[in-house]
C-alpha positions as CSV (number, residue, x, y, z in Angstrom):
1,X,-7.3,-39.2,-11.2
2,X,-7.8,-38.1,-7.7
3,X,-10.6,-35.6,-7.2
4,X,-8.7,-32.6,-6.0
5,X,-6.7,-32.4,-8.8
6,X,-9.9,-32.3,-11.6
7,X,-10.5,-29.0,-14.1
8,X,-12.9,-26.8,-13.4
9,X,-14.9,-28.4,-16.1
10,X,-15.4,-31.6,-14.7
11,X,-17.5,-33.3,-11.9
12,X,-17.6,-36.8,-10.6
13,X,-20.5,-38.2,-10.2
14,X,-21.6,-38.9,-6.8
15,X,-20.8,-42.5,-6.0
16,X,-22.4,-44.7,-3.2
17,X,-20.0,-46.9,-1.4
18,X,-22.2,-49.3,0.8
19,X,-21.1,-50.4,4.1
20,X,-21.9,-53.1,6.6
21,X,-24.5,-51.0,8.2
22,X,-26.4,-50.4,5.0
23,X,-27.7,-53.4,2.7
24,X,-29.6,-51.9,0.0
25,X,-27.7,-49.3,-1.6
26,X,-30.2,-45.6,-1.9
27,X,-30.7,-45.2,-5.6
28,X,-28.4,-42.4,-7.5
29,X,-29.8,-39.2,-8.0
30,X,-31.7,-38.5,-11.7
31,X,-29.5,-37.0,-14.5
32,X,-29.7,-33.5,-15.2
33,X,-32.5,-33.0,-17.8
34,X,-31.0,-32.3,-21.4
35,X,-32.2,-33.0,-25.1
36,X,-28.6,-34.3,-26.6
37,X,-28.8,-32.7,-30.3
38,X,-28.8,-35.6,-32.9
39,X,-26.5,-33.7,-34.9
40,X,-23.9,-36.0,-36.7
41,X,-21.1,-33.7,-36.0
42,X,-19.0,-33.8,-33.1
43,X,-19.5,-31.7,-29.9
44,X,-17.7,-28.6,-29.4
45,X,-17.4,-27.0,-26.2
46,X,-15.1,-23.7,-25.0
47,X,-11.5,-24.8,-24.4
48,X,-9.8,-24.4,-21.2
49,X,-6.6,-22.6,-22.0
50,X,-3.9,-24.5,-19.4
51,X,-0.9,-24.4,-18.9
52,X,0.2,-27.8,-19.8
53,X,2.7,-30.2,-17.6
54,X,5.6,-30.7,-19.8
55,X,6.5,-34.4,-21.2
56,X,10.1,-34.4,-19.3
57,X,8.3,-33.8,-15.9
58,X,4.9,-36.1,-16.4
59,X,7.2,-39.5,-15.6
60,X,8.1,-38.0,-12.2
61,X,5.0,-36.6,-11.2
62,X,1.4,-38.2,-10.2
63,X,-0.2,-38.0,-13.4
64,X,2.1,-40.9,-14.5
65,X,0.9,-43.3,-11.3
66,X,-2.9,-42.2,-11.7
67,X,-3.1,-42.2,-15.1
68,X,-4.7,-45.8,-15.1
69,X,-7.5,-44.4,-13.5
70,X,-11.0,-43.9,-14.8
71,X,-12.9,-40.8,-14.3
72,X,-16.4,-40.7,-14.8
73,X,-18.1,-37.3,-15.7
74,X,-21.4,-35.7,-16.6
75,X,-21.0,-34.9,-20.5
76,X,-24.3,-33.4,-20.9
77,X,-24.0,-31.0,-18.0
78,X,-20.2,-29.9,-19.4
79,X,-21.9,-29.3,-23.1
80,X,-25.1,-27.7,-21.5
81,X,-22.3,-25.1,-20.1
82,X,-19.9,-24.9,-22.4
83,X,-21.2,-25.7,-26.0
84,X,-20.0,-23.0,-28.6
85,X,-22.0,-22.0,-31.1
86,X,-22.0,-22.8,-34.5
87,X,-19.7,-21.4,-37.2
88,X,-22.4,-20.0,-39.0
89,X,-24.6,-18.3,-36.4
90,X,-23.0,-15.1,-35.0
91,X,-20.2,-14.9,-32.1
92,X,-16.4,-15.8,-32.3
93,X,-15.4,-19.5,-31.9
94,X,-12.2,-21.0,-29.7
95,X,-9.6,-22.7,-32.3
96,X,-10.4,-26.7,-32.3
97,X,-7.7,-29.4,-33.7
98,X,-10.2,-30.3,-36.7
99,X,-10.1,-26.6,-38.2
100,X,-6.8,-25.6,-39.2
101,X,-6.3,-21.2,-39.4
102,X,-4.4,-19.6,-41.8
103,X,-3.4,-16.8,-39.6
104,X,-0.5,-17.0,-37.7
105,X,-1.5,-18.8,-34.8
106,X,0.2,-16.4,-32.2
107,X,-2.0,-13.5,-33.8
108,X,-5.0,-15.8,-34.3
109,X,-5.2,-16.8,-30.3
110,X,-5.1,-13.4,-29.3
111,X,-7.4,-11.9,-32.6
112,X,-9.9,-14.9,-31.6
113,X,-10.1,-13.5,-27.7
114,X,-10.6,-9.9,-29.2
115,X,-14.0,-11.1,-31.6
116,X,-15.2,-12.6,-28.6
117,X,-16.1,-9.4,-27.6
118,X,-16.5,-7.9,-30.9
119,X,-20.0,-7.0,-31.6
120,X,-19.5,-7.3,-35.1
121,X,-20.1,-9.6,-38.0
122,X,-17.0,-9.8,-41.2
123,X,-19.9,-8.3,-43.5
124,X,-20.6,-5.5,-41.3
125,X,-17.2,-4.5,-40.5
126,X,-17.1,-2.4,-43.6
127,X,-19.5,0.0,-42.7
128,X,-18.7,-0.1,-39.4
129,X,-16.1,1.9,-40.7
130,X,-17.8,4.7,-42.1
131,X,-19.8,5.3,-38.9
132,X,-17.9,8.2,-36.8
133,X,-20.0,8.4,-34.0
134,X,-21.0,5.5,-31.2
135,X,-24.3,7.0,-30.7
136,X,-24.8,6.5,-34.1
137,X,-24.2,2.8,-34.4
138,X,-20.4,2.9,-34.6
139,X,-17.7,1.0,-32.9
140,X,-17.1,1.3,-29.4
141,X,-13.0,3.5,-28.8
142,X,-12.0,0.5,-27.1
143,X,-13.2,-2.1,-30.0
144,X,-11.5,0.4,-32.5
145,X,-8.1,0.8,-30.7
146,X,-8.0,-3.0,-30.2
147,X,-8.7,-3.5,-34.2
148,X,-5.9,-1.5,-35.3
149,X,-3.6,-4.0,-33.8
150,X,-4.6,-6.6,-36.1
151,X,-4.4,-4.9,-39.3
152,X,-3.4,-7.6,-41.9
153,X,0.4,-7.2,-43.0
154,X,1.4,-7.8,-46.7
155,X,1.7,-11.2,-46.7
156,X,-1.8,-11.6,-44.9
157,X,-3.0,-10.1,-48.1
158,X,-1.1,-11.7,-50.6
159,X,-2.2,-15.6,-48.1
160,X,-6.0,-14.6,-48.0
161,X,-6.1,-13.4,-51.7
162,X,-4.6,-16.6,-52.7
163,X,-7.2,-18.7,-51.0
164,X,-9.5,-20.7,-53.0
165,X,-12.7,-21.9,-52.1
166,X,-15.8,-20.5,-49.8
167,X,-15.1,-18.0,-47.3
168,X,-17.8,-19.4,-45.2
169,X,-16.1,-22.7,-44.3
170,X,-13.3,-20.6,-42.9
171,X,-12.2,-20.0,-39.2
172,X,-14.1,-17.0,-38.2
173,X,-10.8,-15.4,-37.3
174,X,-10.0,-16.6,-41.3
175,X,-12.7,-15.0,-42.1
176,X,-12.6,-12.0,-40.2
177,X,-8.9,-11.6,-41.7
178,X,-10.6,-12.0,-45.4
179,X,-12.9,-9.0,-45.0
180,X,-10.4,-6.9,-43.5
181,X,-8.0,-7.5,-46.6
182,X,-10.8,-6.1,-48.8
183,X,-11.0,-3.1,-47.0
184,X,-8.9,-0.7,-49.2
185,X,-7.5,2.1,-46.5
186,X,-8.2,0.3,-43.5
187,X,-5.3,1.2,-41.5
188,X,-6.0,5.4,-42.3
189,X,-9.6,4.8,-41.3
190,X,-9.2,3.1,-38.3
191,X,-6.5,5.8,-37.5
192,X,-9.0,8.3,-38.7
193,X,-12.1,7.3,-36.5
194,X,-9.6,7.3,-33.5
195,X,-8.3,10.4,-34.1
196,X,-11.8,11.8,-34.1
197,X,-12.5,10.0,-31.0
198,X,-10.0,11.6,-29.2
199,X,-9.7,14.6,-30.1
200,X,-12.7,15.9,-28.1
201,X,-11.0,14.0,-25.2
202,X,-7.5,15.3,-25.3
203,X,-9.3,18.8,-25.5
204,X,-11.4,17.9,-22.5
205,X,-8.5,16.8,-20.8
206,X,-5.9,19.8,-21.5
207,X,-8.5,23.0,-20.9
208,X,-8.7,22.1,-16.9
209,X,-4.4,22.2,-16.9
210,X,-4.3,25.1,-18.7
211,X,-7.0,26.7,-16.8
212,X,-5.0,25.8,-13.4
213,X,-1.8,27.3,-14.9
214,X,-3.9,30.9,-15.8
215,X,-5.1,30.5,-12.2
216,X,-1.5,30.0,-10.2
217,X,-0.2,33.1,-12.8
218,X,-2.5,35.3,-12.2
219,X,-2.9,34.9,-8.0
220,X,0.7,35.4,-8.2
221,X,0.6,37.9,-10.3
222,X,-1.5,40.1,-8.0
223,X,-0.3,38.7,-4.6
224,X,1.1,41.8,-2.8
225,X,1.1,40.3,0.4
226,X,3.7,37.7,-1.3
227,X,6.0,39.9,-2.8
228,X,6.3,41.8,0.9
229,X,7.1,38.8,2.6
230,X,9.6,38.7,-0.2
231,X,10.7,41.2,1.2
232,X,11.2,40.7,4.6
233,X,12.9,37.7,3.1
234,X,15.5,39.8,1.2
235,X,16.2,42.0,4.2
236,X,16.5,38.8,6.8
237,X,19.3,37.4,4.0
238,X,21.4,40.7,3.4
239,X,21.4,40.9,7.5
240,X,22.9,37.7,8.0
241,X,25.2,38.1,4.6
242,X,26.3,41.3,5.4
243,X,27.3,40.1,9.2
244,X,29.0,37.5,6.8
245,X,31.1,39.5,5.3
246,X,29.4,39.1,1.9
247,X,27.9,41.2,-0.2
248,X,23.8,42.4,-0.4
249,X,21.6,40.9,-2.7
250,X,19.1,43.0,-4.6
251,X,16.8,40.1,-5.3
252,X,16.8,36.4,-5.1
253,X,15.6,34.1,-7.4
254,X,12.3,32.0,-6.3
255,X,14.6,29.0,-6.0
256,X,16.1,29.9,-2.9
257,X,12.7,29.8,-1.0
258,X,13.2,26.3,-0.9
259,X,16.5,26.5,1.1
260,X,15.1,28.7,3.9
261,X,13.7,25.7,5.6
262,X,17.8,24.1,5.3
263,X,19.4,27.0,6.9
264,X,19.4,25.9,10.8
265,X,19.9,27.7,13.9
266,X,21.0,26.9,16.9
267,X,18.3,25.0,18.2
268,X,18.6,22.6,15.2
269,X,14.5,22.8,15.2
270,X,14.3,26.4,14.1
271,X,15.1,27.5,10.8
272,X,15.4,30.5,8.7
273,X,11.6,29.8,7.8
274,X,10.8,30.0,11.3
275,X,13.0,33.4,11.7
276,X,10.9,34.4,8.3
277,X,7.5,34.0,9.9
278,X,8.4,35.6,13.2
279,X,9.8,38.5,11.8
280,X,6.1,38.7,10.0
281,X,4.1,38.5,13.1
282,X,6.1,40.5,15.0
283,X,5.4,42.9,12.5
284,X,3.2,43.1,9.8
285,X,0.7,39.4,11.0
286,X,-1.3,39.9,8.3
287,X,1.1,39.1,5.5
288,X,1.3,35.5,7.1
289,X,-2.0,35.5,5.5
290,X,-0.3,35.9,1.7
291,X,-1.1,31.7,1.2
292,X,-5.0,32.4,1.4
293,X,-4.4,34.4,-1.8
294,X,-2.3,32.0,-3.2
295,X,-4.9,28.8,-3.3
296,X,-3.9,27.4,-5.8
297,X,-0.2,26.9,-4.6
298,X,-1.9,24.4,-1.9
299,X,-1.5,21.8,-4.9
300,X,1.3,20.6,-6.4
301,X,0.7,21.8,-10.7
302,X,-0.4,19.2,-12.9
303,X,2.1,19.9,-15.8
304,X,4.1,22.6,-17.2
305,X,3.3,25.1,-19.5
306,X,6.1,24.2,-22.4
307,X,4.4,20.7,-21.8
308,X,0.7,22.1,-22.2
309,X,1.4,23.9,-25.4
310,X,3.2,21.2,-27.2
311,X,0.3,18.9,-26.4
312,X,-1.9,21.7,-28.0
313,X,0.6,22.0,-31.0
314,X,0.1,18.0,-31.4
315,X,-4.0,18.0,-31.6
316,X,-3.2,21.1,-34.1
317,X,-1.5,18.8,-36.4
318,X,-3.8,16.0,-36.0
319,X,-6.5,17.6,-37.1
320,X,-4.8,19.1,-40.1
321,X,-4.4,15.3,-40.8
322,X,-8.3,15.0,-40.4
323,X,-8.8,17.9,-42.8
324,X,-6.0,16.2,-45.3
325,X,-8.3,13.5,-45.6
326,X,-11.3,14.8,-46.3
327,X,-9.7,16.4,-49.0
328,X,-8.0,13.1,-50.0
329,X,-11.6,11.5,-50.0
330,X,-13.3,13.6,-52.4
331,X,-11.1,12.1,-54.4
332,X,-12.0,8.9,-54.1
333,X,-15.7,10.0,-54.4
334,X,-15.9,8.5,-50.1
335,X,-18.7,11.1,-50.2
336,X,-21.1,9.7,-53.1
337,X,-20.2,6.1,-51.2
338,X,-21.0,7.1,-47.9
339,X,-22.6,10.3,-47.8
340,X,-23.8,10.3,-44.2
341,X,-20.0,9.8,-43.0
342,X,-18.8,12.5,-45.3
343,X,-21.5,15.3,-43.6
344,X,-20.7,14.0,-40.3
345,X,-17.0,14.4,-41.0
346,X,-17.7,17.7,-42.4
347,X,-19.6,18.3,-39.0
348,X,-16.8,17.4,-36.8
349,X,-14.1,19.3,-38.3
350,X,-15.8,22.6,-37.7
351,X,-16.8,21.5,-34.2
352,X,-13.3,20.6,-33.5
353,X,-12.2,23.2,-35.2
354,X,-14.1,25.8,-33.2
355,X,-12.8,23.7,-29.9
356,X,-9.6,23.6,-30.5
357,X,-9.3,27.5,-31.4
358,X,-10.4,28.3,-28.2
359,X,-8.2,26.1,-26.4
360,X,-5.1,27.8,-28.7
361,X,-6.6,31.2,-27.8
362,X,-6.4,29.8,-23.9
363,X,-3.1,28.7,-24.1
364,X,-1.6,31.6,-25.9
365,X,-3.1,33.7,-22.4
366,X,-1.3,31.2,-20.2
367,X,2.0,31.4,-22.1
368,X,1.5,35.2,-21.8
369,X,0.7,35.3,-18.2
370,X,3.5,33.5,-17.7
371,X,5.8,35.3,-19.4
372,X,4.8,38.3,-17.1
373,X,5.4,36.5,-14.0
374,X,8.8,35.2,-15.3
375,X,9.6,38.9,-15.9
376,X,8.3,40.0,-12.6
377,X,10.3,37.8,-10.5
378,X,13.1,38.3,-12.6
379,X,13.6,34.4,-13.6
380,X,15.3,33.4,-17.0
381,X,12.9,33.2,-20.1
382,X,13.7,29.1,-20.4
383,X,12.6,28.2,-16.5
384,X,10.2,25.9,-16.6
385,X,6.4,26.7,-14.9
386,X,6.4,22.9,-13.1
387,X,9.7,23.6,-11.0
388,X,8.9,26.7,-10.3
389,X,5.5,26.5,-9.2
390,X,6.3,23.3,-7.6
391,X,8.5,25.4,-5.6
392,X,6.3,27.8,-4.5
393,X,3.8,25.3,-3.5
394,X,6.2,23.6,-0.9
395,X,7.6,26.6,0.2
396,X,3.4,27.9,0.6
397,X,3.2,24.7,2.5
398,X,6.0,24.9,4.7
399,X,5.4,28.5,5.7
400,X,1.7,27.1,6.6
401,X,2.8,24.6,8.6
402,X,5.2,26.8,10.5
403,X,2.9,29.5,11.3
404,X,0.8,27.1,12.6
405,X,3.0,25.9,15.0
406,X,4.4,29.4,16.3
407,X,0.7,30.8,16.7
């Protein structure tokens, strides 16, 4: 096998070729120190997951001419490096020919990458369970979410119930399985400790978009400068409408601020926007400072506010599922099993309880707010806060950039 072409796990061992020049070959280098285990069984190492050359193409390629070639490699330096350890001590093993798993081997490659990182024994997964916070010795959001995809189906039960014989001379994947088919509930307490997780998170996440939304009502709620530039606006329009022959408008609807920027003169680089903040300088200059009150308008929003309060209406009815549970679990005397994890879930209801009033309480001012401004500016009940803030802040922008270039 030519050289270029060996695995990452392998190396040739330097070979001396002596030439005319050199009579006495220079003795080869010492071995690398290592104390081979006099264990009878055979040595396992990591296995290097490959793509494999398929049988059709192998007759036409390389590997077919060098394949009479022998390689000579360090063996003791590739099981220093890669030796696995035993099925008994703690850590999750690759699949090897000689130890046949009952799982599904599609679901067992990919469960047997997870356990790698799974800092968790079969025995201890149970309590695991019962443990809702990190801190606290609990599992890890990402080692929880990751679980929940191998929850065993029906007929993983009904395989791993049937087995005979000891657990301990399973696959650890096999045996991972076992313990989780034992678990009675497993699927609503993994869904449970998530929950829990991220509800404090969702929270965390939703009060700064709601707070922004309050914030962009409430500066245009009491931007006067804004609604007299409106006004110049409305008076510009019915000029040119009424030269038009058409009929003046009382109002216009905030949507139209984004066609102000269309409507062209005749020097195709000056628009109505550029008309809009001439007229303002010429006359009042210090409405053209209206965006300094608007601030907020300088980003685009995050989300809208029918958005915002269905996401607050979801974490409502998740934890009503949390406090369905608890109840369910009295039941089934969880408490007197686990009383630690029934006091901290009693803990974590009120807290999130108490959170997640707040945010309501929030959100209910934000819808309000909003309600005003719809009312003010005379838009329909239905229009959603994202397009029309989203319209506001590229009109805010526009009118920046204009003023800018006409001062």
């Amino acid at each position: 096998m030519p050289s270029h072409l060996l695995s990452k796990s392998q190396s040739l061992l330097p070979v001396y070729q002596p030439c005319q020049l050199c009579p006495v070959a220079p003795p080869l280098p010492p071995p690398f120190p290592f104390k081979l285990r006099t264990n009878s069984k055979k040595a396992r190492t990591k296995a290097f997951h490959w793509d494999v050359v398929g049988s059709d193409k192998i007759a036409k390629s390389f590997w077919k001419q060098e394949s009479t070639r022998r390689i000579e490699i360090d063996t003791s330096r590739l099981y220093e490096q890669f030796a696995v350890k035993d099925l008994g001590t703690f850590g999750a093993v690759e699949p090897s020919n000689t130890q046949n798993i009952m799982l599904n081997p599609k679901v067992a490659h990919n469960f047997n990458i997870f356990l790698k990182s799974f800092p968790v024994q079969p025995g201890e997964l149970k309590d695991k369970l019962f443990i809702i916070n990190e801190e606290d010795g609990g599992m890890s959001d990402e080692h929880i979410t990751s679980l929940r995809r191998y929850v065993p189906t029906m007929e993983d039960v009904e395989m791993y119930k049937s087995h005979k014989g000891p657990v301990t001379e399973l696959h650890i994947v096999d045996q991972y399985m076992m313990e989780m088919c034992n678990i009675p509930y497993l699927s609503t307490q993994l869904d449970l400790l998530l929950t829990l997780r991220e509800l404090p998170n969702s929270m965390n996440d939703l009060q700064p978009l709601i707070n922004q939304q309050i914030r962009m009502c409430t500066q245009l709620n009491n931007c006067r400068s804004f609604l007299s530039m409106l006004e110049y606006l409305l008076t510009i329009g019915n000029y040119l409408n009424e030269n038009a022959r058409k009929e003046k408008a009382k109002g216009f609807r905030l949507s139209s601020l984004t066609k102000v920027s269309q409507l062209r003169g005749r020097d195709k680089k000056f628009t109505l926007l550029h008309a809009l903040v001439e007229q303002i300088m010429l006359h009042e200059p210090c409405l053209a400072n209206f965006t300094q009150e608007l601030a907020e308008f300088e980003t685009v929003p995050g989300a809208s506010i029918k958005g915002l309060t269905a996401e607050v209406d979801v974490l409502k009815n998740e934890l009503q599922k949390v406090i369905q549970y608890r109840k369910t679990s009295k039941k089934r005397n969880v408490g007197v099993q686990h009383p630690n994890f029934s006091k901290d879930l009693k803990m974590a209801i009120e807290k999130y309880n108490t959170d997640l009033s707040a945010l309501t309480k929030t959100c209910e001012e934000m819808k309000k707010l909003y309600s005003v401004i719809l009312v003010k500016f005379g838009e329909p009940a239905e229009q959603d806060s994202q397009e029309l803030f989203g319209m506001i802040c590229q009109f805010v922008d526009g009118f920046k950039r204009t003023h800018a270039e006409m001062i």
